[in-house]
C-alpha positions, 0 to 999 in steps of 0.5 A: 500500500503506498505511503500517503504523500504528506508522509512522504513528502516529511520522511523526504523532507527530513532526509535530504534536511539530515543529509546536508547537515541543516537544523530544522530553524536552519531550512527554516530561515534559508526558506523563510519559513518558521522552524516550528511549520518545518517540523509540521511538515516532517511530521505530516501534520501539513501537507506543503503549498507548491510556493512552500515546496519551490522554497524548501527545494531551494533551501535544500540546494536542490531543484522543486521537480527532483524534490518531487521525484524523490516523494514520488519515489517515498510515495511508493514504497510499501509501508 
C-alpha cells in the first residue's frame, strides 16, 4: 500500500534536511519559513503549498521537480 504523500513528502523532507547537515530553524530561515511549520511538515501534520515546496527545494540546494521525484519515489514504497 503506498505511503500517503504528506508522509512522504516529511520522511523526504527530513532526509535530504539530515543529509546536508541543516537544523530544522536552519531550512527554516534559508526558506523563510518558521522552524516550528518545518517540523509540521516532517511530521505530516501539513501537507506543503507548491510556493512552500519551490522554497524548501531551494533551501535544500536542490531543484522543486527532483524534490518531487524523490516523494514520488517515498510515495511508493510499501509501508
Amino acid at each position: 500500500m503506498p505511503l500517503e504523500i504528506s508522509v512522504a513528502f516529511g520522511r523526504v523532507l527530513r532526509r535530504l534536511r539530515l543529509e546536508r547537515g541543516l537544523s530544522q530553524e536552519t531550512v527554516g530561515e534559508l526558506a523563510n519559513l518558521q522552524r516550528k511549520y518545518i517540523s509540521l511538515l516532517e511530521r505530516a501534520d501539513y501537507q506543503p503549498k507548491l510556493e512552500t515546496v519551490f522554497r524548501l527545494a531551494g533551501a535544500l540546494g536542490c531543484s522543486p521537480s527532483s524534490l518531487i521525484a524523490l516523494v514520488e519515489e517515498e510515495a511508493s514504497k510499501d509501508l
